[in-house]
C-alpha positions as CSV (number, residue, x, y, z in Angstrom):
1,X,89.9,-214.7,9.6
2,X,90.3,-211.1,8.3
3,X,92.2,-212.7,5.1
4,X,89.3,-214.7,4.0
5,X,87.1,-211.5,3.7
6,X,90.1,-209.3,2.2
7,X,90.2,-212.0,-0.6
8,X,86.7,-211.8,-1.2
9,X,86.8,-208.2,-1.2
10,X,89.6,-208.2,-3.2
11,X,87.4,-210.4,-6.1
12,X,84.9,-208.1,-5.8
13,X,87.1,-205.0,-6.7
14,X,89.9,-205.7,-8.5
15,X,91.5,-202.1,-8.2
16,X,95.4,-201.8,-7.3
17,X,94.4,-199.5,-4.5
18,X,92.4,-200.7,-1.4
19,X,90.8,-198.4,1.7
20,X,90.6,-200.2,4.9
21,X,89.6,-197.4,6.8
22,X,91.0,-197.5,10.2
23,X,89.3,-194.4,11.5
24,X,86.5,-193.9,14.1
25,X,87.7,-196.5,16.5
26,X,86.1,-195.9,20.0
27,X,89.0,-196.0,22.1
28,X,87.5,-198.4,24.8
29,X,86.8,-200.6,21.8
30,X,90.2,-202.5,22.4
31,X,90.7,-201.7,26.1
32,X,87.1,-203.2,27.3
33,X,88.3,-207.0,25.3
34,X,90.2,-209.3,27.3
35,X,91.6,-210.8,24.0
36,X,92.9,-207.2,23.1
37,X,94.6,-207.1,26.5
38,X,96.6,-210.2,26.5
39,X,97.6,-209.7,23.5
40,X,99.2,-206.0,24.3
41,X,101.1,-207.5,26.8
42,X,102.4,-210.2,24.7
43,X,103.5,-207.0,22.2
44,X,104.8,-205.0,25.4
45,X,102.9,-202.4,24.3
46,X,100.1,-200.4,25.9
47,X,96.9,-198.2,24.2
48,X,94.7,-198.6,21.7
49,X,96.7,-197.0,19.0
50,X,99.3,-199.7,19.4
51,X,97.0,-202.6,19.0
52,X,95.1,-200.9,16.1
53,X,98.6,-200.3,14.5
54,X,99.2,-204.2,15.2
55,X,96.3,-205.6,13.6
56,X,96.4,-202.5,10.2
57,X,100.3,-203.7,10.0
58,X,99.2,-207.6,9.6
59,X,95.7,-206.3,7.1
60,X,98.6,-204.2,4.9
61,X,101.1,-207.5,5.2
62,X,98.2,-209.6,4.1
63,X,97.2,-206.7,0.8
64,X,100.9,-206.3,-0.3
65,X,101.2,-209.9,-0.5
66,X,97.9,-209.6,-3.0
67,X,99.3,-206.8,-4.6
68,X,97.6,-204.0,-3.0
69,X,98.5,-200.7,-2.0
70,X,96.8,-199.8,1.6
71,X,94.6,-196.7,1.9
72,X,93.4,-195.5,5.5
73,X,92.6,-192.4,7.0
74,X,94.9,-190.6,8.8
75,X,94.6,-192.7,11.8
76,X,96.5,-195.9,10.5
77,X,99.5,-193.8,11.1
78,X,99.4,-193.3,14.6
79,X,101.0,-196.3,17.4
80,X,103.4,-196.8,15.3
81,X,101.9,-196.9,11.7
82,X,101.6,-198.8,8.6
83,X,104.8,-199.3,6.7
84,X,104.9,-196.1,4.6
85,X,106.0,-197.9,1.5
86,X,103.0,-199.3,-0.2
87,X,100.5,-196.7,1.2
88,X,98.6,-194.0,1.6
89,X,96.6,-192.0,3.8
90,X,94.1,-189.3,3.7
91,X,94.5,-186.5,5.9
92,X,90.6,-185.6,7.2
93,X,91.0,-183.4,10.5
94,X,92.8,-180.5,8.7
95,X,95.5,-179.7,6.3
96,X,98.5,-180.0,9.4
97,X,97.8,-183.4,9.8
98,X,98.1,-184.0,5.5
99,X,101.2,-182.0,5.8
100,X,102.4,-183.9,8.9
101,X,101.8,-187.2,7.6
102,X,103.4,-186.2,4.1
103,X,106.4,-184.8,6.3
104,X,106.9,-188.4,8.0
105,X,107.0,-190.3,4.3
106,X,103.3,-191.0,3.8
107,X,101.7,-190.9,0.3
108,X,98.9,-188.4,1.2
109,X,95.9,-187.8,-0.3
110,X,94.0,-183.9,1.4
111,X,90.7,-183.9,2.2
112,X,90.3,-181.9,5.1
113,X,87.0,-181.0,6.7
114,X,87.5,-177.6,6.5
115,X,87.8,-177.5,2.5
116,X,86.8,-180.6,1.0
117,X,83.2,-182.5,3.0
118,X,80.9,-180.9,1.3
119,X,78.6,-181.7,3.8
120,X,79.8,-178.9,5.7
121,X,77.6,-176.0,6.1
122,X,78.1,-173.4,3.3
123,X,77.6,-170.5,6.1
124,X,77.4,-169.8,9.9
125,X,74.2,-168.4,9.6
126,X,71.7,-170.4,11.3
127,X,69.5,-171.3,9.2
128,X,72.1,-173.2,6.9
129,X,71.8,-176.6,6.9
130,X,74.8,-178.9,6.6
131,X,76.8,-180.0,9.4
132,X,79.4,-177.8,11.2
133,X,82.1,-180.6,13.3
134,X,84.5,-179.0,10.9
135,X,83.0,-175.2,10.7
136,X,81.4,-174.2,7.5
137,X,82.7,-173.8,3.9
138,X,81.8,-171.7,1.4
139,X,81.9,-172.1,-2.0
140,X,84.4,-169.0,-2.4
141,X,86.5,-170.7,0.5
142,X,86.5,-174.6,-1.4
143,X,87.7,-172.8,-5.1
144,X,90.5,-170.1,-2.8
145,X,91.8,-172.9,-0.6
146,X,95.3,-174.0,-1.4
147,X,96.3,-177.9,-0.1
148,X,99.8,-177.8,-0.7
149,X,99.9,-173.7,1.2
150,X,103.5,-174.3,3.2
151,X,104.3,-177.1,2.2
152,X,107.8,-178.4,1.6
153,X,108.9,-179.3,-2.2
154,X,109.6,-183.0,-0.2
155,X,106.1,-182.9,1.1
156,X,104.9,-182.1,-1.8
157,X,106.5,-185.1,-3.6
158,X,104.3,-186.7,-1.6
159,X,100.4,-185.8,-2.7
160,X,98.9,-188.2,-4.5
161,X,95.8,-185.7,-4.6
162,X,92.5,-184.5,-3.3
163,X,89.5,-186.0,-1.9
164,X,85.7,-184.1,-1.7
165,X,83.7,-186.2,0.6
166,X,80.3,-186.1,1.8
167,X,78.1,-188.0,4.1
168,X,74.8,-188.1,2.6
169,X,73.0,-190.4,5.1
170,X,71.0,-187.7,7.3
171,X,69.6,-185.7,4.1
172,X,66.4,-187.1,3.4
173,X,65.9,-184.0,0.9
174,X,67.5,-183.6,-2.6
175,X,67.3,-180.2,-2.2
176,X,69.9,-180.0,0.8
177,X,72.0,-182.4,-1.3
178,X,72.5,-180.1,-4.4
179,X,73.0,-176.7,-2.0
180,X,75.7,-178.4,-0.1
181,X,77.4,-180.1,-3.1
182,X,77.3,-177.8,-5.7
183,X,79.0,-176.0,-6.7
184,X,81.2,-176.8,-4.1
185,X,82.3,-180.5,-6.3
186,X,83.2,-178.4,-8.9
187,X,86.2,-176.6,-7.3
């Protein structure tokens, strides 16, 4: 059961705060299982979001009950959502969807594509490596960029902070590593 390996997890690292993800879900993942199924129509609901919410509701059930606080991304919150008390999610697709979640009582923590993976290509030009799913970052645009800009004073209450992130699995070369990261970590 899912429990068993929370508690194991949860003896491995003993920190108050726990990610469990939740993001990157292929969408046919729940629709294509015959388990999933029945079990959406026992809930009366339909879609994947619904089910996904089901199953983070009774993980985040389970971690309070351990006396965790639930991270995700920003996907936990949609079918319905974790309960916004003991939680928090990161914002990845862009600063809206931090603001948005921080609007509808999340604890949010901004690390939007756009700003903060660092993986990101520090230029258009062609020959730049990095990826580009999120456009490209420059140094000058990760020290100018603002992740509270428009926010509300009551969605602002609700950062907990900001994230850099960066998927180092494709570079082979510690070269590309240091251009795309720094100075980029630094702001």
């Amino acid at each position: 059961a899912v429990e068993t390996i929370i508690d194991e997890l949860i003896d491995l690292f003993p920190s108050r705060y726990f990610h469990i993800g939740a993001d990157e879900v292929p969408v046919g993942a729940w629709a294509s299982s015959p388990k999933a199924r029945a079990l959406s129509g026992k809930l009366g609901e339909t879609g994947s979001s619904a089910l996904q919410a089901h199953f983070l509701k009774r993980v985040q059930s389970y971690m309070t009950q351990r006396g965790k606080v639930t991270g995700a991304w920003e996907e936990a919150a949609a079918g319905g959502g974790i309960d916004r008390a003991n939680s928090y999610l990161v914002g990845w697709h862009t600063l809206e969807a931090s603001r948005r979640l921080a609007a509808e009582g999340y604890d949010v923590v901004v690390a939007p594509g756009q700003a903060y993976y660092l993986d990101m290509a520090n230029s258009a030009d062609w020959h730049e490596c990095g990826a580009s799913w999120a456009g490209c970052s420059s140094p000058e645009a990760t020290y100018a960029f603002d992740p509270v800009a428009g926010w509300s004073d009551g969605e602002k209450s609700r950062l907990m902070g900001v994230q850099a992130c960066i998927w180092s699995e494709p570079m082979a070369d510690p070269a590309v590593f240091d251009r795309l990261v720094f100075p980029r970590l630094s702001a």
